[in-house]
N, C-alpha and C positions, 0 to 999 in steps of 0.2 A: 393479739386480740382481734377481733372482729367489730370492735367499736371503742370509743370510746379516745382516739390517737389524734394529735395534730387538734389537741382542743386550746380551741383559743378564747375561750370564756370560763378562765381560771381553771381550780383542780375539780379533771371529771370526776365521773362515780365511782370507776373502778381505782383511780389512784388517790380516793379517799378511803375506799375499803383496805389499802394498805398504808396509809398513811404516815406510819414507823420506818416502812423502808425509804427512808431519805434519799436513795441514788434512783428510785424508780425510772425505767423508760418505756413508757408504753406505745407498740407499734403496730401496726396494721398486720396482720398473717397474710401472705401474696393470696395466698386460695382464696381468702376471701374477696381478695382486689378483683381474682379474676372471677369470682361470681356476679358483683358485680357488674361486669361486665358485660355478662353471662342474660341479664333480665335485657340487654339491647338489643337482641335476637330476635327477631321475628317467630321462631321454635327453633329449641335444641332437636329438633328431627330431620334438619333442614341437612341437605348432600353437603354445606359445605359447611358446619358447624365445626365437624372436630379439627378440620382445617385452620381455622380462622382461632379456636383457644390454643390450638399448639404455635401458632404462629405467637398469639398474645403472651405465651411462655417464653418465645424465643427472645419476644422484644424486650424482657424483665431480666430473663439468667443466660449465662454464655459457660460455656465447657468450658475446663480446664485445659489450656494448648498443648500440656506437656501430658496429663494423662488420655486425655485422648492420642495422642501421636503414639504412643507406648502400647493403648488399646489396639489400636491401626496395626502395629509390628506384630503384635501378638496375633491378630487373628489373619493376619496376611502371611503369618508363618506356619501357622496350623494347617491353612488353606493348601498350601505349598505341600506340606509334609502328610496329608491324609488325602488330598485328595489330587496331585499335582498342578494346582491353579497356581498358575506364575504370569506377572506382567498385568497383572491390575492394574487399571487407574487408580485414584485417589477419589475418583466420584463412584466407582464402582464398588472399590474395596469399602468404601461408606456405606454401601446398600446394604452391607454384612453386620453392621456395626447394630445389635438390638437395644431397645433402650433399656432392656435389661439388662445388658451388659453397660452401657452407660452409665446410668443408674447404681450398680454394683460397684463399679471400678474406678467413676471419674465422680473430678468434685464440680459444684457449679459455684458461679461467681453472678451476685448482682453487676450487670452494666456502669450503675452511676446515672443518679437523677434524669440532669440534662441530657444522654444519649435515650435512657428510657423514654422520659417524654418526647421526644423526635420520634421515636422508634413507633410508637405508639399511635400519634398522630399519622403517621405515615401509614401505617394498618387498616386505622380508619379511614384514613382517603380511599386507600386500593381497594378495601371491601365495600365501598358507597354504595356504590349500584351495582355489587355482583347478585347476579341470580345462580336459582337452579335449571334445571331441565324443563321444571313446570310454569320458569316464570317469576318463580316467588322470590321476592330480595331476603338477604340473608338478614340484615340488617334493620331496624327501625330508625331511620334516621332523624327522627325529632326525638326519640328517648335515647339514643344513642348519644348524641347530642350535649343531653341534659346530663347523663352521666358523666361524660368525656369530662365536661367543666364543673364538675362539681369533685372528679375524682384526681384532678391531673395536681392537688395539692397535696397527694400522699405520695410523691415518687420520691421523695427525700426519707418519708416513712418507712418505706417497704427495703431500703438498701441493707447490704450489711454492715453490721455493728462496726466499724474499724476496731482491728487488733482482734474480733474474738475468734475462736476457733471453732469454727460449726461440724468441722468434720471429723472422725477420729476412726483410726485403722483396726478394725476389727480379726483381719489375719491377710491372708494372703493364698493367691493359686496360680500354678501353674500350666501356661498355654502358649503351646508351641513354643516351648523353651523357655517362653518370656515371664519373668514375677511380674503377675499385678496383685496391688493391693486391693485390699476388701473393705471399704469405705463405709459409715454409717452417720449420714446427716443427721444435726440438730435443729436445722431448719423447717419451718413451718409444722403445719396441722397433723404429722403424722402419728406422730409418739403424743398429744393432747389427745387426738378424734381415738386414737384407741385407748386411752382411757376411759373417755366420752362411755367408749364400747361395755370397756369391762364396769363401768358404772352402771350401768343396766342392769348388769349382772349380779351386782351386789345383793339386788332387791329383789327376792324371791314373788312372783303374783304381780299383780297389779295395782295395789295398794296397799300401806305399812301404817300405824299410831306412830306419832310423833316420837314416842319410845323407841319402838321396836325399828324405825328407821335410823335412829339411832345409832344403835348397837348391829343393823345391819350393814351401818355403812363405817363404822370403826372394824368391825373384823373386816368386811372384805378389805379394806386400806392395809392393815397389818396382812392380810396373804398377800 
């Protein structure tokens, strides 16, 4: 959810509207932790924004060691065999690696509370006073601030579930000899915000009767 998690003034609103489900856990979606974020900014236009959210990514999830390294064989064997690049480094054969194929092929792992929060803190220190080119600090460091301490109590929130399995193997391809598997996360806002999408869609116009929104939003759920 986007709200409503790590409430400590009895049962929120959304785990009243389910009230029957007795084993509820209601948890913060990362996206939204990093939106959050996201309002510290002095603007998202700034040279070094998408720097400083992929960094704030890195401090939350960690690859998988063993699919990445598999990723790594795969495409340092391709590399070898179409085009004869042999004797990569390991920082170079990395430059190869798209987060497309990341993304596709490997799983990510929550860190764990305590390292996230280190992590995190530590982001904010190095970006305090960075600028751009013009000057400008990346950063608002009195709402930066107020966020940091008002959010650093969802990093037990945001981990994953222990035991569940978020990933699940879709098929598999072949590259440069190598199987990799075809991965499709359960995690976060991805598979919700496109429903989100197709919820739009349900509703023909810009306005519906109480009726008729009805019945347009029972068919589209049954297609």
């Amino acid at each position: 959810m986007d709200r409503d998690c790590c409430s400590g003034a009895g049962m929120s609103r959304t785990a009243a509207m389910f009230s029957d489900w007795g084993e509820l856990v209601i948890r913060l979606d990362v996206w939204h932790l990093m939106r959050r974020f996201a309002i510290g900014v002095t603007t998202d236009s700034h040279q070094l924004y998408g720097l400083f959210m992929a960094k704030l990514s890195g401090c939350i999830f960690k690859w998988d060691a063993e699919d990445v390294a598999r990723l790594r064989e795969a495409v340092q064997s391709e590399l070898e065999q179409k085009q004869g690049v042999v004797g990569l480094t390991e920082d170079k054969l990395n430059h190869h690696l798209t987060a497309k194929m990341l993304a596709r092929h490997c799983r990510r792992h929550t860190r764990g509370a305590e390292e996230t929060e280190e992590l995190i803190g530590q982001l904010l220190a190095a970006f305090s006073d960075v600028r751009d080119t013009m000057g400008i600090p990346l950063l608002n460091a009195e709402r930066m601030g107020a966020i940091w301490d008002t959010q650093r109590q969802h990093m037990r929130c945001i981990q994953d579930p222990p035991g569940l399995q978020l990933y699940h193997k879709t098929g598999q391809v072949t590259k440069g000899g190598v199987i990799l598997p075809v991965y499709r996360c359960a995690r976060g806002s991805a598979c919700l915000e496109s429903f989100h999408y197709n919820l739009n869609n349900f509703i023909p116009g810009t306005s519906a009767n109480a009726e008729n929104f009805q019945a347009y939003l029972l068919e589209g759920l049954v297609r």
